[in-house]
N, C-alpha and C positions, 0 to 999 in steps of 0.2 A: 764452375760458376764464379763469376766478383764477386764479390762482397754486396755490392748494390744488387746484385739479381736476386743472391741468396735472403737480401732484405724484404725484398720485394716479392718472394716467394712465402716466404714465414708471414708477412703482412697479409695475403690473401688467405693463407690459410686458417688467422685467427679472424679474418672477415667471414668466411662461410661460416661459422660456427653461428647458429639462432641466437639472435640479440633476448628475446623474452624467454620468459618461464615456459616450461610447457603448459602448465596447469591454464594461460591466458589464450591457447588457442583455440581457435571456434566460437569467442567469448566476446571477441573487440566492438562488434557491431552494437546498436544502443538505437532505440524506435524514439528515444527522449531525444539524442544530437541531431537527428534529421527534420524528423519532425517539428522541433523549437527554434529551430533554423528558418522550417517555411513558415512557419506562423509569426515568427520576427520579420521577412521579408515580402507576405502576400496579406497576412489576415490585416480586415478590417475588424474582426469578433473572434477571439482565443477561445473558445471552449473546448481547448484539448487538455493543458497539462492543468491538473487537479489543485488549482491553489486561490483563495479567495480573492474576488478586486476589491472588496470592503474592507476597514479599518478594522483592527480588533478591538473588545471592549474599553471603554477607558480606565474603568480600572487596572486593566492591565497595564495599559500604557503607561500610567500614571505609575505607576509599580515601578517600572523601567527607567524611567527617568528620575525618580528618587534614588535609585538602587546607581547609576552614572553619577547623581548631581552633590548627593547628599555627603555627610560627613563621615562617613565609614570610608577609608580607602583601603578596606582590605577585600571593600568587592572588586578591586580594578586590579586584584592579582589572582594567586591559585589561588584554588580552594580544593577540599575533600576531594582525590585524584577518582573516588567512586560517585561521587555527589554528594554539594554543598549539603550539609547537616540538616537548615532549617528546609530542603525539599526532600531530603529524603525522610526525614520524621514527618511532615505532612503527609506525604503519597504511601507511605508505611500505615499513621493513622485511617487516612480514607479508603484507601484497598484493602485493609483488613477488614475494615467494615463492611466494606461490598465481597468479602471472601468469608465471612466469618471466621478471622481467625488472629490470631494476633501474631502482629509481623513484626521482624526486628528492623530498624531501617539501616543498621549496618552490613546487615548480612541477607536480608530479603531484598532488599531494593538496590537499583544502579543504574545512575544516568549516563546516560550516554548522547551521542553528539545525533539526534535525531534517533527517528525508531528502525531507521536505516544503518545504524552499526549497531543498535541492539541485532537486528536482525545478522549483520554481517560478525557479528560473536559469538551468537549461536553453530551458524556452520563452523567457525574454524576451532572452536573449543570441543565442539562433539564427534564430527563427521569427519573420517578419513579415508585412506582407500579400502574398499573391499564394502562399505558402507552404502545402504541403499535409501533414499528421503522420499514422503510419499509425497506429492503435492497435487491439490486439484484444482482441477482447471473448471475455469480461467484464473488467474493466475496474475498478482503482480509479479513486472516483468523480473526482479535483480534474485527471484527465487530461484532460477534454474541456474543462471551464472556463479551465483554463492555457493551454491552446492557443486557444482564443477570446480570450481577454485580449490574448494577443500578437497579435491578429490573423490568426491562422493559419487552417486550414480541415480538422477532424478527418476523418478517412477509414477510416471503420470495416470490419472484417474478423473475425468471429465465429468462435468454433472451434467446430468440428463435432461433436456429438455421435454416437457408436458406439455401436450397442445392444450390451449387456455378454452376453457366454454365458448362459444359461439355468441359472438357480442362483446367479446369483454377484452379489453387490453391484456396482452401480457403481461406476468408480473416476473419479478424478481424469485419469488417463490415458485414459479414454474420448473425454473431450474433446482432438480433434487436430487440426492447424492443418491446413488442404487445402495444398499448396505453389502447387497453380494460381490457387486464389482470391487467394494472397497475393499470386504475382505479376503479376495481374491489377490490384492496386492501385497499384503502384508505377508510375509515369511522371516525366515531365521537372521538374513542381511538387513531387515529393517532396523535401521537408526533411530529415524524420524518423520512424522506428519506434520508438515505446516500446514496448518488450521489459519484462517481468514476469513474472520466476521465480525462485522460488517465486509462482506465483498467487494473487494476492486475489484474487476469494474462493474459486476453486477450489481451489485447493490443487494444483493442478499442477505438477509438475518438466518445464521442456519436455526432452524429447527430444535427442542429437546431431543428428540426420537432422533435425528443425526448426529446431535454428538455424542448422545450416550453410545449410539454405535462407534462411531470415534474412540470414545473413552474404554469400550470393552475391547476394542483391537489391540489397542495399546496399552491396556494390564494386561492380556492373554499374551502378548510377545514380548511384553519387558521393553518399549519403545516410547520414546520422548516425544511431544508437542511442542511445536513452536508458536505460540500462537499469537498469529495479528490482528491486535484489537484495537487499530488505531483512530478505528471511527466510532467507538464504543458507545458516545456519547448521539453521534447522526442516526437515530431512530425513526421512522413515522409510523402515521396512523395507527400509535398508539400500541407499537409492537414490543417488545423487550430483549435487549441483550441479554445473553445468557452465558456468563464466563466458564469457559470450559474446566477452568482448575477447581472450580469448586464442585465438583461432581465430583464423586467415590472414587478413589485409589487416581487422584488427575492430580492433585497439587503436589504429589512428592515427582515427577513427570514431565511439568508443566514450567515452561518459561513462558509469562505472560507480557505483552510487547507494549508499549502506548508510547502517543506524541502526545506535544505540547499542542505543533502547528496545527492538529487538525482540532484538538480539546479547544482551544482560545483564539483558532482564527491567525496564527503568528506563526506559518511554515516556515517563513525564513529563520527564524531563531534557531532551529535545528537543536530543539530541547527534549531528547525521548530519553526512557526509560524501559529495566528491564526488570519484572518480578517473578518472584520463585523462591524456592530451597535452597540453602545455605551449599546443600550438596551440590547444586547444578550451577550456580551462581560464584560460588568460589572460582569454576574456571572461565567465567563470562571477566570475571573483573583479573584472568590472568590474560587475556586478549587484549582485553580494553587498557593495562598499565604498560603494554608491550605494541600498541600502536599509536591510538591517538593521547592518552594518558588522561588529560582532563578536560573538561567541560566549562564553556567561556559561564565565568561565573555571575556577573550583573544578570544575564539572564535568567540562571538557576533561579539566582534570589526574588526574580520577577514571578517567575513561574509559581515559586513556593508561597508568596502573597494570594496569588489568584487562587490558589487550591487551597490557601486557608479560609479564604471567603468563603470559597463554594459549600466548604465542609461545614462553615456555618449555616449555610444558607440551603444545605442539602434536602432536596424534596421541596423545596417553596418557589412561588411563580416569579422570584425575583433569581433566582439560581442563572448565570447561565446557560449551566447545562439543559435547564429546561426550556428556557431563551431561544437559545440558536437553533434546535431541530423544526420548533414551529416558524422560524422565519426561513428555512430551509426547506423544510415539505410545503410551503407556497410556491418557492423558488421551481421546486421541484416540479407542481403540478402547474404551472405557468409554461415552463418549456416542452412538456408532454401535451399540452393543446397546439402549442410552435409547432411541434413536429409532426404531430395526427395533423391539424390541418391540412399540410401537404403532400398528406402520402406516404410518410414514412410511417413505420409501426414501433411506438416503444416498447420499450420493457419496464416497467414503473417499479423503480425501485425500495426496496423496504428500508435501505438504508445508505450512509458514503454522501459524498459529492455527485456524483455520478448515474447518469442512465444510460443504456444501452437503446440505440435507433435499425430495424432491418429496414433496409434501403433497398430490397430489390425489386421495388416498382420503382426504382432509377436507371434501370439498365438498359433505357434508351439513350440517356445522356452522355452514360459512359459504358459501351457497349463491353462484353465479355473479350480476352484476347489470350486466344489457347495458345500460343506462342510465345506468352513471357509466363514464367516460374511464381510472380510476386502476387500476393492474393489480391482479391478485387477487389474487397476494403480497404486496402490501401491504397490502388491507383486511385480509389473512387476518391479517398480524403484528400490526395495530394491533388486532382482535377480540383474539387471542391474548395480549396484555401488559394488557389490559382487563380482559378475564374471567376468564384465567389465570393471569396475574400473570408469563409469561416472555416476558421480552424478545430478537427477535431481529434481523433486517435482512432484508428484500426482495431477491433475486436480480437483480431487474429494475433496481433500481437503481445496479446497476453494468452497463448497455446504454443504448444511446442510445434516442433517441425512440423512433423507426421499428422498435426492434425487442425494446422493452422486452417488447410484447405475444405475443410468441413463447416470452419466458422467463420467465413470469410464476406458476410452477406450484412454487417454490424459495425457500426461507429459505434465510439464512446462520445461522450459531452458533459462537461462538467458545468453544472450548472449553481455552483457556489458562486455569484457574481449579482452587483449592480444591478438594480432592477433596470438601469439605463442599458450596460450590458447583454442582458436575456431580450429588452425591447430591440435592438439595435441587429440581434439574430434573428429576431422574428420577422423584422423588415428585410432580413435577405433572402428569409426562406419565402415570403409572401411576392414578393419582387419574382423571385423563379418560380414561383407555379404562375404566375401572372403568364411567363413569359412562355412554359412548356402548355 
C-alpha cells in the first residue's frame, strides 16, 4: 500500500467507530422537538406544551427588574455556585415550615437551573448500573431517558384506571395506584421511585393511603424518592398536597423537587430547586459544580423576593399561592365544557396545568390504521394541528414502549392560558362538530 491508501484506510477505520456515548442510544427521539415544530408551523391555538400565555405577577416582575436595573452589581455576576444566600434562606424558611422541621439553607436546599436538572442530578448522583428506578405511569416524559443515561434500568408501574359512576366525568382521581402492583415492583435492585404530584399530565393529587404505601416500600427496601412537586402549589376544589417527605422515616430518603416557572407563572426563568438531607444533597450539589456550576443569578434574587412575600403573606387571600389555583380551576372547568360539548370525554383534573381528553368518538375523522406501528393519539394530534389548526400532546407519550398501545385513545391540553386563548379553542372545536 502508498502512504495515501494506508491514510485512507486508518481514516475509515477511526470513521466506523460510534461518534456517541453508548448510554445516548435509544434516547435521541423527543415528543417536545416534533411536536413544537407542528404547533410552530400549523397551530392557530397551542395547547400542547405546558407553559402560561399570561404575564406573571407584577410583583415579581417588578422583582426582576430592580434586581437588572438597580445598584447592586453584584447581581449581574456569580453568585453562591448552590444558590444565591437570600433564596436559599427564604425556601429553607418556608419548606421547613410546610415540613415541620427546620432546615439549613446551605446544606438542605439547592438551586438549580430549572426543576429539570434538579431532576437530572438526582439520576446521575444515585443510579448506576446494576440499579433499578420505579416510575409510574403516566409519566413526564425526561424520566425514562435520565435513568437510561445513568445507566439504570426503568421499572414501570401504571395507574389503574376506575370506571367513573354513571353520569359523571372522569376524574383525575380515577386513576389509582394498586398498592399490590407497586409492591410487586420493588426488590433488592430498587434504587429509586419517582413520585409525581401533582401529575403530569393527569392532573392527579395522590392520595394519603398511596403514599404512605409509597413511603412503607421504600423504608422496607432501603430506597430513595425522587419526588416532583412542581405543581404543588395547582390545587382545586379545595384538595391538598400532601408532601411525601414529611411522612415517617421519608425525609432522611426524600429529594423534594420544585420550580419557580410553574410556583410564579415564569417557566422561562429556569429557576428550580432541590430539597433534602445533607446526606443525599451533598452529592446532588457534586453534579450540579461538575456540570452546569451556577444559577443565572438576577433571577435567583427575583425569585427570593417573591417567596419572601408569600411567606409573609402565607394562608391569606392576597397570597398568590392562593391566587393562581382559583384562576386556574376556572380556566380549567371552562375548557372541560370546550370539550364535553363536542364529544370528547375529559378527565377533570385535581391538579397541574393540564387535562387529559378520550377522543374515541373521533375515530371517524381519523380512522384506525393497523399498518403503522405510531399510536392513534398521536396521528390523531398531528391530523388535528394540521387540519385544525389545535395543538395538543399524545397521552401515550408519557408510557413506555410496551404500553404506549394501551393508552393511546388521549390527548393532553394545557390549559394555563388567556381566557382569549381557551375562547379561540372553543371556536375550533364548535366549528368541527358544526361541521361533523
Amino acid at each position: 500500500l502508498c502512504r495515501s491508501d494506508s491514510f485512507s484506510l486508518s481514516r475509515q477505520a477511526k470513521m466506523s467507530k460510534p461518534v456517541q456515548a453508548q448510554r445516548l442510544e435509544g434516547i435521541d427521539k423527543n415528543i417536545w422537538v416534533e411536536f413544537v415544530n407542528l404547533a410552530a408551523t400549523y397551530s392557530k391555538v397551542n395547547l400542547g406544551q405546558g407553559f402560561p400565555d399570561f404575564p406573571p405577577p407584577d410583583f415579581l416582575k417588578e422583582a426582576f427588574v430592580r434586581a437588572v436595573s438597580g445598584q447592586s452589581q453584584a447581581l449581574h455576576q456569580y453568585t453562591r455556585a448552590f444558590g444565591h444566600p437570600p433564596l436559599v434562606k427564604v425556601l429553607a424558611q418556608f419548606f421547613g415550615k410546610l415540613l415541620g422541621r427546620d432546615l439549613d439553607p446551605m446544606t438542605n436546599v439547592m438551586v438549580t437551573v430549572g426543576a429539570y436538572q434538579a431532576l437530572f442530578c438526582c439520576f446521575q448522583a444515585f443510579v448506576e448500573e446494576g440499579d433499578e428506578v420505579i416510575i409510574i405511569e403516566p409519566f413526564f416524559d425526561c424520566y425514562e431517558p435520565m435513568v437510561r443515561m445513568a445507566g439504570g434500568t426503568p421499572v414501570f408501574v401504571p395507574l389503574r384506571l376506575r370506571a367513573p359512576e354513571a353520569g359523571r366525568l372522569m376524574s383525575s382521581a380515577d386513576w389509582e395506584l394498586d398498592p399490590a402492583e407497586l409492591a410487586s415492583k420493588f426488590g433488592e435492585r430498587t434504587k429509586a421511585i419517582v413520585l409525581n404530584s401533582p401529575n403530569n399530565p393527569l392532573g392527579k393529587v395522590f392520595e394519603r393511603r398511596e403514599l404512605e404505601a409509597v413511603a412503607r416500600l421504600c423504608v422496607q427496601h432501603g430506597a430513595l424518592c425522587f419526588s416532583d412537586e412542581v405543581y404543588e402549589w395547582l390545587v382545586y376544589d379545595g384538595r391538598q398536597h400532601l408532601r411525601v417527605a414529611s411522612l415517617p422515616g421519608m425525609w432522611e430518603r426524600t429529594v423534594t423537587i420544585g420550580s419557580s416557572g410553574k410556583t410564579f407563572s415564569v417557566t422561562g426563568w429556569k429557576v428550580g430547586w432541590a430539597v433534602g438531607p445533607d446526606r443525599l444533597l451533598q452529592h446532588l450539589r457534586t453534579v450540579h459544580q461538575n456540570s452546569v456550576y451556577h444559577c443565572a443569578t438576577a433571577a435567583q434574587e427575583a425569585v427570593a423576593q417573591g417567596f419572601q412575600r408569600e411567606l409573609e403573606l402565607y394562608g391569606k387571600p392576597e397570597s398568590y399561592f392562593m391566587q393562581l389555583p382559583r384562576e386556574l380551576q376556572q380556566k380549567r372547568d371552562s375548557l372541560v365544557q370546550s370539550l364535553a360539548a363536542v364529544g370528547m370525554k375529559p378527565v377533570v383534573p385535581e391538579g397541574t396545568y393540564f387535562l387529559v381528553a378520550d377522543i374515541s368518538e373521533f375515530k371517524s375523522d381519523v380512522p384506525e390504521d393497523t399498518s403503522s406501528n405510531e399510536p392513534y393519539d398521536s396521528r390523531f394530534a398531528k391530523w388535528m394541528v394540521k387540519k385544525k389548526g389545535l395543538a395538543t400532546i399524545p397521552l401515550s407519550a408519557f408510557f413506555c414502549d410496551a404500553h404506549k398501545s394501551s393508552y393511546s385513545h388521549f390527548l393532553r391540553f394545557c390549559f394555563a392560558k388567556e381566557e382569549a386563548t381557551l375562547k379561540a379553542a372553543n371556536d375550533i372545536l364548535q366549528a368541527w362538530k358544526r361541521e361533523k
